[in-house]
BAMITI-863563 format. One record per residue (C-alpha): z, y, x; residue in one letter. Coordinates in nm, 4 decimals, padded with zeros to 6 digits. Layout:
- up|north|east|code
- Z|Y|X|A
...
***
This chain:
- up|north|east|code
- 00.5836|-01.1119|00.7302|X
- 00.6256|-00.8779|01.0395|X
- 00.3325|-00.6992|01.1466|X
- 00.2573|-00.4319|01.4077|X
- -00.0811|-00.2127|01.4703|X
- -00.2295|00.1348|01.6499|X
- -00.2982|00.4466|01.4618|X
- -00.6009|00.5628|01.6439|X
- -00.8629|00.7782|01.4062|X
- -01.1791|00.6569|01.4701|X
- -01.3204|01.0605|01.6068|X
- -01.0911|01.0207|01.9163|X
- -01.2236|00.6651|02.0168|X
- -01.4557|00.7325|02.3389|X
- -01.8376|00.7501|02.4000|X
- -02.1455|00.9259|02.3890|X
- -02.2635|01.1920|02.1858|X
- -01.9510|01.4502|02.1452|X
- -01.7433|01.2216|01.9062|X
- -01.6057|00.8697|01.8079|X
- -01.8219|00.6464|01.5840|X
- -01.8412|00.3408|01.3609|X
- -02.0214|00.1636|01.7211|X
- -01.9755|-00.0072|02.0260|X
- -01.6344|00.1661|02.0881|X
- -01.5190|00.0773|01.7502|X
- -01.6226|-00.2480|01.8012|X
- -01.4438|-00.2721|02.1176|X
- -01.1493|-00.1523|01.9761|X
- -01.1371|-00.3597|01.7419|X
- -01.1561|-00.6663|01.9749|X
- -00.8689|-00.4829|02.1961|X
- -00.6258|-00.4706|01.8833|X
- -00.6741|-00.8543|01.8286|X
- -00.6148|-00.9674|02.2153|X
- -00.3259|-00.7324|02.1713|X
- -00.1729|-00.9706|01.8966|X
- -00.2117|-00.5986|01.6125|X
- -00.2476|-00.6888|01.2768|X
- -00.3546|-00.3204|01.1727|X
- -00.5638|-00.0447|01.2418|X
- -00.4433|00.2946|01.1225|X
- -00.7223|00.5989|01.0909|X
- -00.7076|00.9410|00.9015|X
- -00.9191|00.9734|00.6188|X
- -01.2806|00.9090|00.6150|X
- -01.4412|01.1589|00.4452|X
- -01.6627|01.4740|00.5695|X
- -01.3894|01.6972|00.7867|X
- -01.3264|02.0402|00.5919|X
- -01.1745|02.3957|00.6643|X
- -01.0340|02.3966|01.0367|X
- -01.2204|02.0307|01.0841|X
- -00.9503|01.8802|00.8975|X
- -01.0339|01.5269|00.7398|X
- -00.7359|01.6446|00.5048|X
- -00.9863|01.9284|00.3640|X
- -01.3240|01.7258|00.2483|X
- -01.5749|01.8300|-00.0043|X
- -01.5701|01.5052|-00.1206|X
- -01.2953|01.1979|-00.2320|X
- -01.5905|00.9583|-00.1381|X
- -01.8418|01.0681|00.0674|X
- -01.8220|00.9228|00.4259|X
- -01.8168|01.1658|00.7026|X
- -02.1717|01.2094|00.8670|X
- -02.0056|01.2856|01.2200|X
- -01.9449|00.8726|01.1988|X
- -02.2561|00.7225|01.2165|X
- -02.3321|00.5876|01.5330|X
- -02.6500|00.7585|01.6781|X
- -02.6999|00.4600|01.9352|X
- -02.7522|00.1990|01.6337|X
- -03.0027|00.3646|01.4917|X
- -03.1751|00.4097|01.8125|X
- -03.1751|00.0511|01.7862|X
- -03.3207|00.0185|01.4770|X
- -03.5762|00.2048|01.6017|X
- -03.4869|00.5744|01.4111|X
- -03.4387|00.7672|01.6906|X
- -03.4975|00.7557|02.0741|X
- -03.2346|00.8225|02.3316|X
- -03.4185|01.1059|02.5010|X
- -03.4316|01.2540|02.1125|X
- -03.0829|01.2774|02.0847|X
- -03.0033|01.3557|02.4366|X
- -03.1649|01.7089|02.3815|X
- -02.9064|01.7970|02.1536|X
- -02.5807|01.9589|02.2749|X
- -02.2697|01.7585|02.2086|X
- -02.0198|01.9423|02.3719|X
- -01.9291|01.9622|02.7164|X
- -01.5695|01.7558|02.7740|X
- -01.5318|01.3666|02.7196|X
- -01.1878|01.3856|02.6446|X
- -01.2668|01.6593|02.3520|X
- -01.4512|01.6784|01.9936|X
- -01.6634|02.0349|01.9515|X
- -01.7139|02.0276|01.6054|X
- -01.8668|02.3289|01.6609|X
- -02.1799|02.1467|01.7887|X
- -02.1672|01.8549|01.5844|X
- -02.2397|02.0845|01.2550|X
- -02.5034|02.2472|01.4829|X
- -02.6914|01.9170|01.6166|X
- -02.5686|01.6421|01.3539|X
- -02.7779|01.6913|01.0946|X
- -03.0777|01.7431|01.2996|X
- -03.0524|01.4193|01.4743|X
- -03.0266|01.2586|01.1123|X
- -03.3548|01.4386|00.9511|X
- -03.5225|01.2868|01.2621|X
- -03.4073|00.9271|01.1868|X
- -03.4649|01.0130|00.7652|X
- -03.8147|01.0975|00.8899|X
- -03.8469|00.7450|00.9898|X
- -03.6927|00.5662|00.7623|X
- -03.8716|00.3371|00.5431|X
- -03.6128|00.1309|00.3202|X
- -03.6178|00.2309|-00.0156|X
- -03.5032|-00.0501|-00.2096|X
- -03.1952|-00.0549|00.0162|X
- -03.1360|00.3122|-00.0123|X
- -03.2567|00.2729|-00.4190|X
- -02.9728|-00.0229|-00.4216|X
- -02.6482|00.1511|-00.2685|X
- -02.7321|00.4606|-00.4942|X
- -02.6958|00.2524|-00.7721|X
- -02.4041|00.1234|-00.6617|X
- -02.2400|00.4354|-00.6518|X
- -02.3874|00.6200|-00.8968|X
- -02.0544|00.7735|-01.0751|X
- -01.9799|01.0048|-00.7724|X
- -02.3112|01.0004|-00.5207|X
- -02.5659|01.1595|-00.7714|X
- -02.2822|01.4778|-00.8119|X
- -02.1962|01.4853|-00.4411|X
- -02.5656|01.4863|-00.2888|X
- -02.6658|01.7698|-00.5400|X
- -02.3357|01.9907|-00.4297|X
- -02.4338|01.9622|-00.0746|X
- -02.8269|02.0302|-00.1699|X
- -02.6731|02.3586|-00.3566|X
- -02.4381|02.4192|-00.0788|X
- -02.7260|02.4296|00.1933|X
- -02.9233|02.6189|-00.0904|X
- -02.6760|02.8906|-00.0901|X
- -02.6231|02.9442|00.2988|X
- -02.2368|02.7214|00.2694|X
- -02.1615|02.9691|-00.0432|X
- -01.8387|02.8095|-00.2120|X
- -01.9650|02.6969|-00.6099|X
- -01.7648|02.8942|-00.7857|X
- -02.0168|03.2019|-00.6552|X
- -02.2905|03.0406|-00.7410|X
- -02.4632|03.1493|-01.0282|X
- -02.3015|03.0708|-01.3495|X
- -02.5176|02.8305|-01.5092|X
- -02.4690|02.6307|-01.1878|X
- -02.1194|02.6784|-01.1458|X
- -02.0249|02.5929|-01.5058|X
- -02.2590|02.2893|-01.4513|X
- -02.4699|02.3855|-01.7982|X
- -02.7256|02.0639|-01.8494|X
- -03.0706|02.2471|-01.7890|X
- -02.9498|02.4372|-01.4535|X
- -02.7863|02.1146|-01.3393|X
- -03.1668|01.9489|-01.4332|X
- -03.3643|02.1416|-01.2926|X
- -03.1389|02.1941|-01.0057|X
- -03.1770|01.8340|-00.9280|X
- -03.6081|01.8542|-00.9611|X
- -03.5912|02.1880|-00.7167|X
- -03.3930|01.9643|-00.4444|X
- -03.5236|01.5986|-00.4784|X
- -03.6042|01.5740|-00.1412|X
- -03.2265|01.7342|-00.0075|X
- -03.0495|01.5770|-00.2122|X
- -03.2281|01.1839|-00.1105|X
- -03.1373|01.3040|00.2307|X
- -02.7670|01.3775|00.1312|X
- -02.7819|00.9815|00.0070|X
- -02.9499|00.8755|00.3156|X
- -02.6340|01.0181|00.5380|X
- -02.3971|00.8400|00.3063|X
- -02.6543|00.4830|00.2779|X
- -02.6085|00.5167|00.6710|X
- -02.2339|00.5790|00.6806|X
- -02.1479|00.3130|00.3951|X
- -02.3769|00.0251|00.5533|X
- -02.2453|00.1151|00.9574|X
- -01.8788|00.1024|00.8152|X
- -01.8767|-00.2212|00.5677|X
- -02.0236|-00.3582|00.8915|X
- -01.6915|-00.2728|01.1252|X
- -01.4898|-00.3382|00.8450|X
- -01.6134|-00.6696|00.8374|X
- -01.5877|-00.7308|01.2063|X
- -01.2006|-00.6440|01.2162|X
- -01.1432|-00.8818|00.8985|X
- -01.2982|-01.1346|01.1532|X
- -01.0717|-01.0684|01.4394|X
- -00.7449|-01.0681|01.2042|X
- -00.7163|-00.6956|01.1550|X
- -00.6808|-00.4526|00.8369|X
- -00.7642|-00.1186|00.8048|X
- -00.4841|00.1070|00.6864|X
- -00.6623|00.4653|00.5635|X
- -00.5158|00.7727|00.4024|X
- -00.6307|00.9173|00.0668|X
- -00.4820|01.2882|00.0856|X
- -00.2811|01.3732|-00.2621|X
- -00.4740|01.6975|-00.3076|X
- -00.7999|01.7875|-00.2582|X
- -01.0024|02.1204|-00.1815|X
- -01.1036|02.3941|-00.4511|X
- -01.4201|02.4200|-00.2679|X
- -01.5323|02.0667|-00.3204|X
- -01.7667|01.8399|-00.5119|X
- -01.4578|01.6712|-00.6909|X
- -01.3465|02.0511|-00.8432|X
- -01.6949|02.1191|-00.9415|X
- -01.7583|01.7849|-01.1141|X
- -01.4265|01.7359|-01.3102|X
- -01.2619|02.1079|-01.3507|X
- -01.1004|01.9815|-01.6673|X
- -00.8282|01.7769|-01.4379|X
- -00.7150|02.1094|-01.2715|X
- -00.5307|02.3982|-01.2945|X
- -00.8202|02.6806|-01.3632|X
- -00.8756|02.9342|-01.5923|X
- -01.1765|02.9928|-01.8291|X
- -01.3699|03.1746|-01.5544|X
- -01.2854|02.8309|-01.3097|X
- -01.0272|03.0202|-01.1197|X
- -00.7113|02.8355|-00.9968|X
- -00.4232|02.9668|-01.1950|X
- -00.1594|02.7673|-00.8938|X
- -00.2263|02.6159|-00.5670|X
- -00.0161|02.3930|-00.3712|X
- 00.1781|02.5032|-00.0986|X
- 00.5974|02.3617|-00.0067|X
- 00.8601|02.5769|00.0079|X
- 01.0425|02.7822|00.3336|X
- 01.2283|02.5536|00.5243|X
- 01.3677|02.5438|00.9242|X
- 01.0246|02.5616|01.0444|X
- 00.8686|02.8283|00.8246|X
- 01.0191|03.1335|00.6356|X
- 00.7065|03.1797|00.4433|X
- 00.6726|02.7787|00.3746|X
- 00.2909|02.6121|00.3810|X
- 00.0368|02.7699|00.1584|X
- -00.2299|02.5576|00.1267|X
- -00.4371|02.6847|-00.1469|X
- -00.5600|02.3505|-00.2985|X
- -00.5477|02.3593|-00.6775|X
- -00.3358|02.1692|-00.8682|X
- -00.3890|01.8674|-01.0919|X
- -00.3660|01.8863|-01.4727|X
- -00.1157|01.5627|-01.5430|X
- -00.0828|01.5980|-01.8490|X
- -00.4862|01.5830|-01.8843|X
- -00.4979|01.3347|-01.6829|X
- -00.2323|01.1164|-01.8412|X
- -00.3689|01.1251|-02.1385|X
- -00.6900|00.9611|-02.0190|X
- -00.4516|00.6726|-01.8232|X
- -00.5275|00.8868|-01.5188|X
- -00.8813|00.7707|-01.5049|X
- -01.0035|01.0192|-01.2654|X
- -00.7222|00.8676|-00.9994|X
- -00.7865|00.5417|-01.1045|X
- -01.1669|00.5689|-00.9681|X
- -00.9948|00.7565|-00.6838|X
- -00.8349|00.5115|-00.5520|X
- -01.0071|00.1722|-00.6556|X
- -01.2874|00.3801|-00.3866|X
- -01.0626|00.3547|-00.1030|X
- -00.9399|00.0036|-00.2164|X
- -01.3003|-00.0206|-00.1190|X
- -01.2968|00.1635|00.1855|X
- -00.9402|-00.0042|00.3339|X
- -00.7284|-00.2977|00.2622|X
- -00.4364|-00.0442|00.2298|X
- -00.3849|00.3144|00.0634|X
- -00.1468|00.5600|00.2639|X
- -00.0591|00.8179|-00.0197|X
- -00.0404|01.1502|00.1917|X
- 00.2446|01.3878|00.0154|X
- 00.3754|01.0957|-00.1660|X
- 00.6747|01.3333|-00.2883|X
- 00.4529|01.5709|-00.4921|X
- 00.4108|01.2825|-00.7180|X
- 00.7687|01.3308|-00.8219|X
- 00.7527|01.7363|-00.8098|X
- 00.5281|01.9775|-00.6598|X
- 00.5662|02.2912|-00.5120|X
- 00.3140|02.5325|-00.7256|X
- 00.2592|02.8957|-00.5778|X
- 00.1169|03.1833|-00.8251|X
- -00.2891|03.1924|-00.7142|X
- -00.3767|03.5077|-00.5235|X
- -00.0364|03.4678|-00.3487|X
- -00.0705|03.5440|00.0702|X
- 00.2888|03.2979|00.1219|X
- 00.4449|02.9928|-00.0353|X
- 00.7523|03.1830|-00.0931|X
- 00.7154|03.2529|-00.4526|X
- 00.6310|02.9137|-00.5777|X
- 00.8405|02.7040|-00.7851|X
- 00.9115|02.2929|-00.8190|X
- 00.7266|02.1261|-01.0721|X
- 00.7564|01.7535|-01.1887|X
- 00.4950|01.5805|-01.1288|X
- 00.3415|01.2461|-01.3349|X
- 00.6460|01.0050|-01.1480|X
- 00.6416|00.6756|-01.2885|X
- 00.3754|00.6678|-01.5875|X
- 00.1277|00.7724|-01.2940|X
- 00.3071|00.4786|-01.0577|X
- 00.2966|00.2322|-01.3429|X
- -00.1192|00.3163|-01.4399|X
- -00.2163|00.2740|-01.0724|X
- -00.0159|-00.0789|-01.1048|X
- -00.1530|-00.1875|-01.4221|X
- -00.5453|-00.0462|-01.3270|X
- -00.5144|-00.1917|-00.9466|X
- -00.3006|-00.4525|-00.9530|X
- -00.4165|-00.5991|-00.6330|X
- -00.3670|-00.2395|-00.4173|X
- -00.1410|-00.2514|-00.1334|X
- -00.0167|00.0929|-00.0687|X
- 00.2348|00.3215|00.1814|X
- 00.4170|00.5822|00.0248|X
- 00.4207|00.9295|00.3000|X
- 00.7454|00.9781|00.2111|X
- 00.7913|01.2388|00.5079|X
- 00.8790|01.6102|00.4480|X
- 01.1872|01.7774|00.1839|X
- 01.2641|01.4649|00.0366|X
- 01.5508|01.4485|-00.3034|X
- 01.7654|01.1403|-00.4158|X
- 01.5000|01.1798|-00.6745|X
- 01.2306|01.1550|-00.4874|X
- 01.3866|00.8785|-00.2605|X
- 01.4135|00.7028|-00.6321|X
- 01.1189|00.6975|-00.7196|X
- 00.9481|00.5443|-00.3750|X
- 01.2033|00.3030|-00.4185|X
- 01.1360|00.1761|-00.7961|X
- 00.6997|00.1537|-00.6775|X
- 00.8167|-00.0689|-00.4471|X
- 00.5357|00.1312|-00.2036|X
- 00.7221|00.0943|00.1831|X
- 00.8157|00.4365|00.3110|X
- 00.7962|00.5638|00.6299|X
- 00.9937|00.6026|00.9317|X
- 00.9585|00.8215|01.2552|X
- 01.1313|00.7152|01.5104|X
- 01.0489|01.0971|01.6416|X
- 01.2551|01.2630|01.3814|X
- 01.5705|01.0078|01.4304|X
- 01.7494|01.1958|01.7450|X
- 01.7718|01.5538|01.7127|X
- 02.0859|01.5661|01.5895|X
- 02.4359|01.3325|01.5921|X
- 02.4199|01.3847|01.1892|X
- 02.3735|01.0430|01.0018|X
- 01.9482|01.0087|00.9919|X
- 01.7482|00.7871|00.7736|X
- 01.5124|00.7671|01.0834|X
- 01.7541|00.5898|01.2673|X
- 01.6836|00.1643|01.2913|X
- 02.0197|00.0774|01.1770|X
- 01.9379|00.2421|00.8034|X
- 01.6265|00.0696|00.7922|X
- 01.5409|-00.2009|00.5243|X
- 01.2248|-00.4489|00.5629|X
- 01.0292|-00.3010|00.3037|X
- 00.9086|00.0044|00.5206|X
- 00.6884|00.1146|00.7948|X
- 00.8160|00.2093|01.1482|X
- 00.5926|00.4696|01.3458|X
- 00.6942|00.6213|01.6903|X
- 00.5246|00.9156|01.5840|X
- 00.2101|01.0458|01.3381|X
- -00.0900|01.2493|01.3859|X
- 00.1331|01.5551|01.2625|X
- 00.4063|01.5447|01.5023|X
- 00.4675|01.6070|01.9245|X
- 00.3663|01.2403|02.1320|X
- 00.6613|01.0231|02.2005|X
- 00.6216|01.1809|02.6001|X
- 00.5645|01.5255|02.4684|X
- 00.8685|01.5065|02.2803|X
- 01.1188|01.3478|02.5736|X
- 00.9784|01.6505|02.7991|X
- 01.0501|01.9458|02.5099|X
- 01.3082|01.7871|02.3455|X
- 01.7191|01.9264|02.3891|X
- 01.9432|01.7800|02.6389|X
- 02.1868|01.6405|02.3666|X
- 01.8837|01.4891|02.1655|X
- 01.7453|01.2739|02.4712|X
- 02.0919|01.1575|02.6062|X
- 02.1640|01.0459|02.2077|X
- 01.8095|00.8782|02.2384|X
- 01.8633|00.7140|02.5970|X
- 02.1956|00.5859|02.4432|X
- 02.0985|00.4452|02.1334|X
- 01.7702|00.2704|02.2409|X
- 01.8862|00.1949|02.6336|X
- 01.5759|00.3773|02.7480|X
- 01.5623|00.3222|03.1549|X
- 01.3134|00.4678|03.3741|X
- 01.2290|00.1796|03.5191|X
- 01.1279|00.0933|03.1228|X
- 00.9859|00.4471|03.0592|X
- 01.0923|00.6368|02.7642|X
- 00.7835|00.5669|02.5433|X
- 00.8087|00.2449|02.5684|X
- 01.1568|00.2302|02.5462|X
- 01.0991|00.3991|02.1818|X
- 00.7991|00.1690|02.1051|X
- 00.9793|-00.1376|02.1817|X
- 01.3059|00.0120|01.9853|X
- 01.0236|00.0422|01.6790|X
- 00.9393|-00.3121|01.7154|X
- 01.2884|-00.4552|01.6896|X
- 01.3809|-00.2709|01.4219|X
- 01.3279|-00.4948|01.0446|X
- 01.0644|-00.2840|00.9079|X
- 00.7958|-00.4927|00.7926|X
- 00.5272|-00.3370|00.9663|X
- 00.5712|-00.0870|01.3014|X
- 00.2376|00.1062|01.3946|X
- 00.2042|00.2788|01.7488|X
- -00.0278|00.5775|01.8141|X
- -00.2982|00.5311|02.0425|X
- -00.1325|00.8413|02.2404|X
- 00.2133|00.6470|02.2913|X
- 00.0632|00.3210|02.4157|X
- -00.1238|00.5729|02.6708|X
- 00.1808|00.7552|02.7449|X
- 00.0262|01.0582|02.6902|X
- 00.1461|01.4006|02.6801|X
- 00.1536|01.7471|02.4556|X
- -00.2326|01.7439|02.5489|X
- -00.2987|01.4774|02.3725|X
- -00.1401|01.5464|02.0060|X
- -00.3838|01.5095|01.7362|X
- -00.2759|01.8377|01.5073|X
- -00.0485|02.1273|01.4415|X
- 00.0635|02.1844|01.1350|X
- 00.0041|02.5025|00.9617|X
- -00.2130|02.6029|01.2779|X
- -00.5565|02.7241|01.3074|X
- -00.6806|02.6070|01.6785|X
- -00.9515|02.3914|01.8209|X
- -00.6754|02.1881|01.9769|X
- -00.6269|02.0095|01.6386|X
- -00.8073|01.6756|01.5453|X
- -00.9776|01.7230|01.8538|X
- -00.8265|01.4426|02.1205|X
- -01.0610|01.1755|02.2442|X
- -00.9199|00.9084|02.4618|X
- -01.0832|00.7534|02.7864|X
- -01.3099|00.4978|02.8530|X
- -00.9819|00.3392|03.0070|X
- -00.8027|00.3136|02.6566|X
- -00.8709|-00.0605|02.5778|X
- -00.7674|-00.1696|02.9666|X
- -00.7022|-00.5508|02.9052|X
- -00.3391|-00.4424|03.0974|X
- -00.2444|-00.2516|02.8216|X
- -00.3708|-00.5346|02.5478|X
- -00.1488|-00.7846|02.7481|X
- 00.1735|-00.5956|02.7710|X
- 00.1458|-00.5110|02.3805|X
- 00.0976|-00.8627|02.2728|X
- 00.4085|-00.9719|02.5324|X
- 00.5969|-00.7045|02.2771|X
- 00.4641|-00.7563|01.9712|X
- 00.5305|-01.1527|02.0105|X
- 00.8261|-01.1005|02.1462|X
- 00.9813|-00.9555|01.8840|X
- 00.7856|-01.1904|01.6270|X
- 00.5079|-00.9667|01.4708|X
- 00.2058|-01.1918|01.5568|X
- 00.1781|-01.1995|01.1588|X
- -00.0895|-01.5086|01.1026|X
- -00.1659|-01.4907|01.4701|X
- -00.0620|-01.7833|01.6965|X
***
């Protein structure tokens, strides 16, 4: 069945308060994806954002991110007042996220609704629920506030090596933290099942990303060191990183330690397993970021300042494929498939049967034969214009080589009369991919300004990008369903 949909990550929806939330907006958004005949909504992953506000750097596989929750519902539930959180600073531009003075004012504003708060059998209930990962995570956080931020592997050994009495009376010292960590995530958990359920209503899925690796500093590290790559003193031996290439002599070195697969196979790869049946819970389908470090991974020496002297690794391939089958048989998952990618590695995506992906982006820049290109396609994939990681659709006509935008012009008929993103989204949308997603940015026609991240960069331009008040225009909803129906990827919808 053909299907099209918007990536759009829920921080760069508009509204009050210095960020997009799991509210009104989302709610709104929601309802513009359905009059716009979209079948999916594609975010970035959930969880609490990490080193350079990344959501691709969490402390936690599970945790929700606090920045979510939607201070204007719990005004209405009566757990804060509007002149309460007005008196916080936000940030001063609409069109920008200051993370800076959400970690400064977030937290705060929640206290003040925990202070109210009065529903402990509800709170008791959804601890319950998630008692094999909660219990750990809202103890790391009470231990991380403890210690000023400190990373747990300073903390004091018979924390950091998690001995049974320290861990004890760890938990009696912070009671009252760590119920507040659990309150955040009660919050989170019950405003998102809530907007889940509304797009299920209106026809739409949520596609979310579950990032292969995850960071040293992290609850899922200090819980489980046995599935990674440390040393007796908990010290990484190898991080990840990939290789030099066109882009970077020194290659990507980014210092998350690496799994233990042969640990974790012989265990059936439980510790994935509960990974992923999570965000089964969290989305109706799984994008696997770094999909090709499955087949081999790049492993740099730890204490290493480049990526240059790592070294290719295989990774778990098909025995890890073949567990997540047999454990979740009902998971729909996307393979991200982008990056250095070998026949074997090409293999491999092909025998999971997970679709690929395909940028339309990367299809021009040269007259050499490009898997990017329509023509290659088969149905069994996913067709983007662009991703979070890469220039807009605009930004890219405006930087991109002579050669490489007459090739374009040519091969998709662009016309100005057209425009040239929407040329490209309406070349995605014929093309026989099963599914075609659109960012947000390229339905807007936005520029370089607008570009979610950078790669390998350090700046407070990345994750960043809010959109206007303007971006769910019922103009805009029309002219996408005329497309999408036009080139029959209404899905279910009449």
């Amino acid at each position: 069945m053909r299907e099209s949909g918007v990536l759009m990550h829920i921080t760069s929806l508009p509204g009050d308060f210095g960020v997009g939330t799991m509210g009104s907006s989302a709610f709104a958004f929601v309802d513009f994806l359905e009059k716009a005949g979209q079948s999916c909504w594609q975010i970035l992953p959930l969880t609490p954002t990490g080193y350079g506000d990344s959501p691709y750097q969490s402390c936690s596989t599970y945790a929700g991110n606090p920045y979510l929750i939607d201070l204007q519902l719990l005004i209405e539930k009566g757990l804060l007042t509007r002149e309460e959180v007005e008196a916080f600073y936000w940030g001063d531009r609409a069109d920008k996220v200051d993370f800076g003075a959400l970690y400064q004012s977030r937290s705060k504003a929640l206290e003040i609704a925990y202070s109210r708060f009065d529903d402990n059998d509800g709170l008791d209930a959804f601890c319950r629920k998630h008692s094999s990962w909660l219990p750990d995570f809202a103890l790391y956080m009470a231990l991380k506030e403890k210690f000023r931020g400190a990373p747990w592997y300073t903390w004091e050994d018979a924390l950091k090596f998690r001995q049974p009495d320290a861990i004890w009376a760890a938990r009696q010292e912070l009671k009252a933290q760590i119920r507040f960590y659990c309150f955040q995530q009660y919050l989170f958990y019950s405003q998102w099942n809530a907007l889940r359920s509304y797009a299920h209503s209106k026809g739409v899925q949520i596609i979310g990303d579950v990032p292969i690796y995850v960071p040293y500093d992290s609850a899922d590290v200090w819980s489980s060191p046995e599935y990674f790559q440390l040393d007796e003193n908990l010290t990484p031996t190898a991080v990840a990183g990939c290789p030099p290439d066109a882009f970077s002599e020194d290659g990507q070195l980014w210092g998350n330690p690496l799994y233990r697969w042969d640990v974790m196979e012989e265990d059936g790869f439980s510790w994935w397993l509960r990974r992923l049946a999570a965000a089964g819970e969290l989305y109706d389908v799984v994008r696997i970021d770094h999909f090709r470090g499955l087949e081999a991974y790049w492993s740099v020496p730890y204490g290493e300042t480049t990526a240059r002297g790592g070294k290719w690794i295989k990774g778990p391939e098909m025995k890890f494929i073949n567990a997540v089958k047999a454990g979740l048989p009902h998971l729909k998952m996307i393979a991200e498939d982008l990056g250095f990618l070998t026949q074997a590695v090409l293999d491999l995506r092909d025998v999971s049967g997970f679709p690929g992906m395909k940028v339309l982006g990367f299809a021009f820049d040269s007259r050499e034969s490009s898997d990017y290109l329509p023509h290659t396609y088969t149905g069994n994939c996913v067709c983007y214009t662009g991703t979070h990681d890469n220039m807009t659709t605009r930004q890219w006509f405006e930087s991109a080589s002579e050669d490489a935008v007459a090739y374009a012009t040519e091969y998709m008929h662009l016309t100005r009369q057209e425009g040239f993103t929407w040329g490209m989204i309406r070349t995605a949308m014929a093309s026989v991919a099963d599914l075609c997603i659109t960012p947000m940015q390229d339905l807007l026609d936005l520029g370089g300004e607008a570009r979610m991240n950078f790669p390998g960069t350090q700046t407070d331009a990345n994750w960043t990008w809010r959109a206007s008040g303007h971006c769910t225009d019922p103009k805009l909803a029309e002219k996408l369903y005329a497309m999408t129906k036009l080139y029959g990827r209404l899905g279910n919808r009449k």
